[in-house]
N, C-alpha and C positions, 0 to 999 in steps of 0.2 A: 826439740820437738816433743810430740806428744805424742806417742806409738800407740794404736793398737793392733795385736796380732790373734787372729784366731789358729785354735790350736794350740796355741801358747804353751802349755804342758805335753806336748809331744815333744817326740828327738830333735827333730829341726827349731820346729818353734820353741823352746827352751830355749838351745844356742841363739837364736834371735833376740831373748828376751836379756839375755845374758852381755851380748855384745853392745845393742842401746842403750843400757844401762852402763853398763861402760863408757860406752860415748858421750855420757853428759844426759840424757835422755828422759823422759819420763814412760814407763811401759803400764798399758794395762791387755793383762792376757786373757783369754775366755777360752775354755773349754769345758766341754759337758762329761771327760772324763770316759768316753765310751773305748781308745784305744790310748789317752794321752795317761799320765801319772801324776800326782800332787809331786810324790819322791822325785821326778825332773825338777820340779821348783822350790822346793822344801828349802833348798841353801837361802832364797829372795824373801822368806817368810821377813818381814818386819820390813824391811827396803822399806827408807821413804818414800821412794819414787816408782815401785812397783804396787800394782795392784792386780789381784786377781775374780775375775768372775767366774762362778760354773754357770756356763749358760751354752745352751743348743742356740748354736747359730742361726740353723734351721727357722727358730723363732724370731719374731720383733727382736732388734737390738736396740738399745738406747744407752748410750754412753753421754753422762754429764759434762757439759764443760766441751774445752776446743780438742780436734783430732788432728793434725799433720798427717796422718801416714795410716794408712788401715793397708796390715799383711793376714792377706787371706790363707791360710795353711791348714786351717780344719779340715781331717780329713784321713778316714783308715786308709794307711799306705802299703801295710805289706798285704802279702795272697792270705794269709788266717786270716786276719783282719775284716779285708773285703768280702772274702768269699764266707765269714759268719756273719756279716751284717750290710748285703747286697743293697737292699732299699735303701738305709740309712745314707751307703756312701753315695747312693743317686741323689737321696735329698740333698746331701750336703754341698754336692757339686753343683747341682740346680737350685732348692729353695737358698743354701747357705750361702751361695756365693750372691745369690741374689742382693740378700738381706745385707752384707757386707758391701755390694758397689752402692748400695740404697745410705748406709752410713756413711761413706764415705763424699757422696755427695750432697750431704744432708750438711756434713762437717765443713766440705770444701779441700776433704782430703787428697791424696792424692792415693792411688789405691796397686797394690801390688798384689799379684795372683799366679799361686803355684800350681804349676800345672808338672806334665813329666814325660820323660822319655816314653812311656807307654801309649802316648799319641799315637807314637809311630807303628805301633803295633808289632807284628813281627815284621823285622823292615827288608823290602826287597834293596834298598840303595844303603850303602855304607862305604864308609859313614855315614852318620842321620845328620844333615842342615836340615835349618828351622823352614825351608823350602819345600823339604818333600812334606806331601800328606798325608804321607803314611799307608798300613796295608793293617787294619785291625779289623776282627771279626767283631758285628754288633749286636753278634745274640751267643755268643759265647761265654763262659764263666765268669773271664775276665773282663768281659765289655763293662760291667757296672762301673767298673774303676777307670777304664780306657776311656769309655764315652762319657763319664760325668765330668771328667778334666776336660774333652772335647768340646763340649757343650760348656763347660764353665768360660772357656778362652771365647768362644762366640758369644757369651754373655758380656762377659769385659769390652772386646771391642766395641759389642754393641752401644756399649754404656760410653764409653769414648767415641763414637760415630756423633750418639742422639746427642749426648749431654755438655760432651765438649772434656769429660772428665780424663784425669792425668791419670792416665792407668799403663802399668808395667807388668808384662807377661814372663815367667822368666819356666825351661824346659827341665825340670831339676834329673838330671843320671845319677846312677844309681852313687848312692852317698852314705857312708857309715861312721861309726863313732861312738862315745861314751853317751848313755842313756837311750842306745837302741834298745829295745826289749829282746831279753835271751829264745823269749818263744815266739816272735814274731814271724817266724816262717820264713825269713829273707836267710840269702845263702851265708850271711857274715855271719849272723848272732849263732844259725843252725850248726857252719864247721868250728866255731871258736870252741861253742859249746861242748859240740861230739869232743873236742878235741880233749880240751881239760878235765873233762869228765873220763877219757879216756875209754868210750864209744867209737864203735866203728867210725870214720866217717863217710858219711855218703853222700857221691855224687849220682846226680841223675843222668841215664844213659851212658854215653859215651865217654862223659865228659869235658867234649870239645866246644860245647858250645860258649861261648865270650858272655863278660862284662869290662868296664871300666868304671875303677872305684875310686870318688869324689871322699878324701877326708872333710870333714863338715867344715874345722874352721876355713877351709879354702872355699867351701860353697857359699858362708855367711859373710866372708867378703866378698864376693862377686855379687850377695844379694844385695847388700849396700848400696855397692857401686851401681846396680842396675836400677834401684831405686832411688838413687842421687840424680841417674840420668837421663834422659827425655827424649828415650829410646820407648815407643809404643808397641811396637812386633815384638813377636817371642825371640827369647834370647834362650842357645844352649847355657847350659853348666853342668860339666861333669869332666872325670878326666881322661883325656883322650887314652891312654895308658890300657890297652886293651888284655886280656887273660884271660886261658881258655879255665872249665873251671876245675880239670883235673889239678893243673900247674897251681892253681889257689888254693886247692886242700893241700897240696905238697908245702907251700910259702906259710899256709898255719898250722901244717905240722911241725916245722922246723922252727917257727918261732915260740910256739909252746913246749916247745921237746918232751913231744907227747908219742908214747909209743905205738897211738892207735892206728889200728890198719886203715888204706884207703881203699871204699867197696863201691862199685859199679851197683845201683840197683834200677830196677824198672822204675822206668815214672808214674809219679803216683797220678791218679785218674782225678779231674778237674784243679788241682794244684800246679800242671806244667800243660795243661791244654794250651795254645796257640801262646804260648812261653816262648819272647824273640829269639831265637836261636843265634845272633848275633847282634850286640848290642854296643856303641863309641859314639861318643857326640863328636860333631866337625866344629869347632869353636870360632868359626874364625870371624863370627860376629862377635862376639864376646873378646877374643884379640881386640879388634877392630873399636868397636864400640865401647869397651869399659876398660879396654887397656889389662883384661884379666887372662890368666892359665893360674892353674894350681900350684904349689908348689911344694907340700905334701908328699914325701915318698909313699909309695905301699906298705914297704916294711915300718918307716916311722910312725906311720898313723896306725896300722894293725896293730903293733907293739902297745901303744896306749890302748887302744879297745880292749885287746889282751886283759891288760892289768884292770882295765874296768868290768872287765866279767870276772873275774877271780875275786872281786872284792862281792859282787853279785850273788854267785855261787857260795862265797861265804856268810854271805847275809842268810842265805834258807837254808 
């Protein structure tokens, strides 16, 4: 096939661009560089079969030649991110995904669109199946990012109602791994970092409230498989493995063996506004339909992040 992925130089999209290319693949990746890194793809420089564009999605695409597969993933995902650059992540969710179903059916591709647990907003039913609609505020901090993935999945289907086109929705949870950014805001890169720095670390509040954490290479084979299959509704992926997030500063204390203390602080104002206080995907479309769960321990896949932020930290 002949991929293309927006976003392509972010954490996910990387791993994507990585794995196609592995499979035999031809990848061309785009991004305009506003959250993503050249340094994610720097290893592909020269690849025969990869190619890279900086381009704003946002804008006309034109890609030469035939597409199989347009992977939509443009797009600032953590709270720094969105919450310094609110319009842009609206365009992207709205103008970008636009312009990407428009490619794709311009190509006769078949079109895949990442969307994410924050659908669900803060969720009143838990587990979250791709069922419930969620409980999200839509004038809150967070809504830029909440509603542009909302509005992008009613874009998609729309495009598969009108058009007839092969489009795959998939609900990505929270998911970590080597080439997340150290300042990205998200609680992985924030404790690894206190941690080997040997900074307090800090949890917000009480620290009871949950996540469940997706290692990437378990998420980029479920995206595959979801994109191989002719499943049109949203599909979870994340892993059911739920922790609250005191017990997760303790799990990367002990695998850093790092002396720093763990500290209780107030949450910080518009960074944990309408933050789910409880957050596990229910898989059991993803069972069911692609034959997928993770297989990923915590500890195994945190221990590689680990050693990918220490090579990080030793770069600056």
């Amino acid at each position: 096939m002949r991929v293309v992925i927006t976003g392509g130089a972010g954490f996910i999209g990387s791993h994507l661009c990585d794995r196609f290319l592995a499979d035999g693949h031809t990848v061309v990746a785009l991004d305009n560089l506003a959250t993503g890194s050249i340094r994610n793809i720097e290893h592909l420089a020269g690849h025969e079969r990869f190619r890279f564009i900086k381009q704003d999605v946002t804008e006309f695409l034109y890609i030469d030649g035939p597409v199989d597969a347009v992977l939509h993933f443009a797009s600032p995902a953590s709270p720094i991110g969105y919450l310094e650059l609110p319009i842009q992540t609206l365009k992207v969710g709205a103008l970008g995904t636009h312009k990407a179903l428009g490619l794709a059916r311009a190509k006769g591709a078949r079109f895949l669109m990442a969307s994410t647990s924050e659908v669900y907003g803060d969720p009143l039913v838990h587990p979250q199946p791709e069922s419930y609609w969620g409980n999200v505020n839509p004038v809150g901090p967070r809504s830029v990012y909440d509603e542009a993935k909302r509005f992008a999945e009613a874009m998609t289907m729309a495009y598969h109602r009108e058009h007839g086109l092969q489009t795959r929705i998939v609900r990505i949870f929270n998911t970590y791994g080597p080439r997340m950014a150290l300042d990205d805001g998200r609680v992985v890169p924030n404790f690894i970092g206190q941690a080997l720095r040997g900074d307090p670390i800090t949890v917000f509040g009480d620290g009871q409230q949950t996540r469940s954490f997706c290692y990437v290479s378990d998420l980029v084979e479920g995206l595959v498989r979801l994109l191989n299959s002719n499943e049109t509704y949203p599909v979870n992926l994340g892993n059911p493995a739920e922790i609250t997030m005191l017990e997760y500063a303790e799990v990367i204390k002990r695998l850093t063996n790092s002396s720093s203390p763990i500290v209780l602080v107030q949450p910080q104002a518009n960074r944990t506004t309408d933050d789910p206080q409880r957050r596990r995907p229910d898989l059991t479309r993803a069972r069911d339909i692609l034959g997928w769960e993770p297989t990923v321990s915590l500890e195994e896949g945190m221990s590689q992040t680990i050693e990918y932020f220490k090579q990080q930290l030793a770069r600056t």
